[in-house]
C-alpha positions as CSV (number, residue, x, y, z in Angstrom):
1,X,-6.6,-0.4,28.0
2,X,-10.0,1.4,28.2
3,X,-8.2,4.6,28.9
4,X,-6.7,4.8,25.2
5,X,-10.4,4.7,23.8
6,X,-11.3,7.2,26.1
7,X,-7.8,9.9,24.9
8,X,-8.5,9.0,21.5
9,X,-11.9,9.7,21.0
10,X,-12.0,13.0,21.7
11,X,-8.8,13.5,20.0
12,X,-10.1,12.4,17.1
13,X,-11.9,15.4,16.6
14,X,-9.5,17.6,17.7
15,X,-8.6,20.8,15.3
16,X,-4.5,19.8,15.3
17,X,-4.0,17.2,12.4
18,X,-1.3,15.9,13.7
19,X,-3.3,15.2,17.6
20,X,-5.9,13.1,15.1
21,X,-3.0,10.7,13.9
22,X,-1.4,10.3,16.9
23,X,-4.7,9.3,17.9
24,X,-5.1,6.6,15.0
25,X,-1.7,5.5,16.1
26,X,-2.5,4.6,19.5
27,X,-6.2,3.1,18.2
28,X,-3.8,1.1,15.9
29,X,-1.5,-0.1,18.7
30,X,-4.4,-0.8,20.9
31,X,-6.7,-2.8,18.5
32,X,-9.9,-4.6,19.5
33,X,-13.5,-4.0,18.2
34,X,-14.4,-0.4,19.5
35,X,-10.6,0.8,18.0
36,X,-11.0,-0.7,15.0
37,X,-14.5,0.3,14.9
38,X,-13.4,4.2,15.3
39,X,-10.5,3.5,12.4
40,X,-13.3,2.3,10.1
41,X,-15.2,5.2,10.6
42,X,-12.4,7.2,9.0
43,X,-11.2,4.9,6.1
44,X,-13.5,7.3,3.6
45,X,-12.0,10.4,5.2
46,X,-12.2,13.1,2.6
47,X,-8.5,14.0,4.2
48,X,-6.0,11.8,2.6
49,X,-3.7,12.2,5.5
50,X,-6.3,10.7,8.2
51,X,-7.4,8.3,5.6
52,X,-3.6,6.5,4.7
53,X,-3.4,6.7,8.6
54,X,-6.2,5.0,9.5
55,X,-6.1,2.4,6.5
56,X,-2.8,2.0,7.8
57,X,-3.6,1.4,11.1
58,X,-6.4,-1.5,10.1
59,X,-4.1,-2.9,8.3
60,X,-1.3,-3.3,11.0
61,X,-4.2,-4.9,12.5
62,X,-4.5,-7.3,10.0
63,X,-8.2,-6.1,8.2
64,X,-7.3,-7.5,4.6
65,X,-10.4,-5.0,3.4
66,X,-8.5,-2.2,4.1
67,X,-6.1,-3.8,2.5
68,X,-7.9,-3.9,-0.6
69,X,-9.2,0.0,-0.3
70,X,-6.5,1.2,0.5
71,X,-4.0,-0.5,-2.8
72,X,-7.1,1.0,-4.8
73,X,-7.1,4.8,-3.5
74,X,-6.7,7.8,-5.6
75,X,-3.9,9.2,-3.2
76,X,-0.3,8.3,-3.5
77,X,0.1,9.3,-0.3
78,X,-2.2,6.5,1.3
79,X,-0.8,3.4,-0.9
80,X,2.5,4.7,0.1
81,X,1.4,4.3,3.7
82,X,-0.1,0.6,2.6
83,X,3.4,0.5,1.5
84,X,4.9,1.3,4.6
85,X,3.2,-1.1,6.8
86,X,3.5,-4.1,4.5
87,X,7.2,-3.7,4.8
88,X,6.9,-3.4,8.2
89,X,5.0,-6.6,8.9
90,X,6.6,-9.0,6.4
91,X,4.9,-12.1,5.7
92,X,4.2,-14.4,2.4
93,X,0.6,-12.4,1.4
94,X,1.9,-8.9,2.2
95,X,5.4,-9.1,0.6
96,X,3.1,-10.7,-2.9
97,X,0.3,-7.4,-2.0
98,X,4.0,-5.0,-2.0
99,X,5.1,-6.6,-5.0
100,X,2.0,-5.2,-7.1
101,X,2.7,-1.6,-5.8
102,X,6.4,-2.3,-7.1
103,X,4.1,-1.0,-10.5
104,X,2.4,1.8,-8.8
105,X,2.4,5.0,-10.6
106,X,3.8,7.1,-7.6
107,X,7.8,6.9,-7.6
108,X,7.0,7.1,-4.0
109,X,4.9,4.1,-3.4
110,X,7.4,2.4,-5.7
111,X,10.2,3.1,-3.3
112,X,8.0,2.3,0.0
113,X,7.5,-1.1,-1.7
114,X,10.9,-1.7,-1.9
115,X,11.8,-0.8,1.7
């Protein structure tokens, strides 16, 4: 509801890291233009924690973009969370997308892949 854009936005700036991805969590969950608008906003985060969070969120959302940005980011820690999410939301284009980080060269986002 209207109520979760209203938490999360200040939230979003909040100091705590872990209040900022709860935040992206609940943006996620919610969905909808001005959510997914706020999650886009942080895709370049110079934090990789709030960026694999908030590629992850638009991509449990379905943005195939993010998709894209986040199987190409420098961080292990975000294509692990691509890695993550695919597995969660099995289907014939994500499982061929996890199958490409089965090569990653992060023994993590290898084993997210195979989860």
């Amino acid at each position: 509801d209207a109520r979760t854009l209203e938490l999360a936005r200040p939230a979003l700036r909040d100091s705590e890291l872990s209040v900022k991805i709860a935040a992206i969590r609940a943006l996620a969950e919610y969905g909808g233009e001005p959510a997914l608008a706020l999650l886009k906003a942080l895709q370049n985060d110079p934090g990789e924690l709030l960026r694999a969070a908030a590629l992850a969120g638009l991509v449990q959302c379905g943005d195939r973009t993010a998709q894209e940005i986040a199987l190409a980011d420098k961080s292990w820690r975000v294509r692990c969370a691509l890695a993550e999410i695919l597995s969660k939301n099995s289907n014939e284009q994500n499982q061929k997308l996890a199958a490409t980080l089965l090569a990653d060269r992060s023994a993590e986002v290898r084993k997210a892949a195979l989860a």
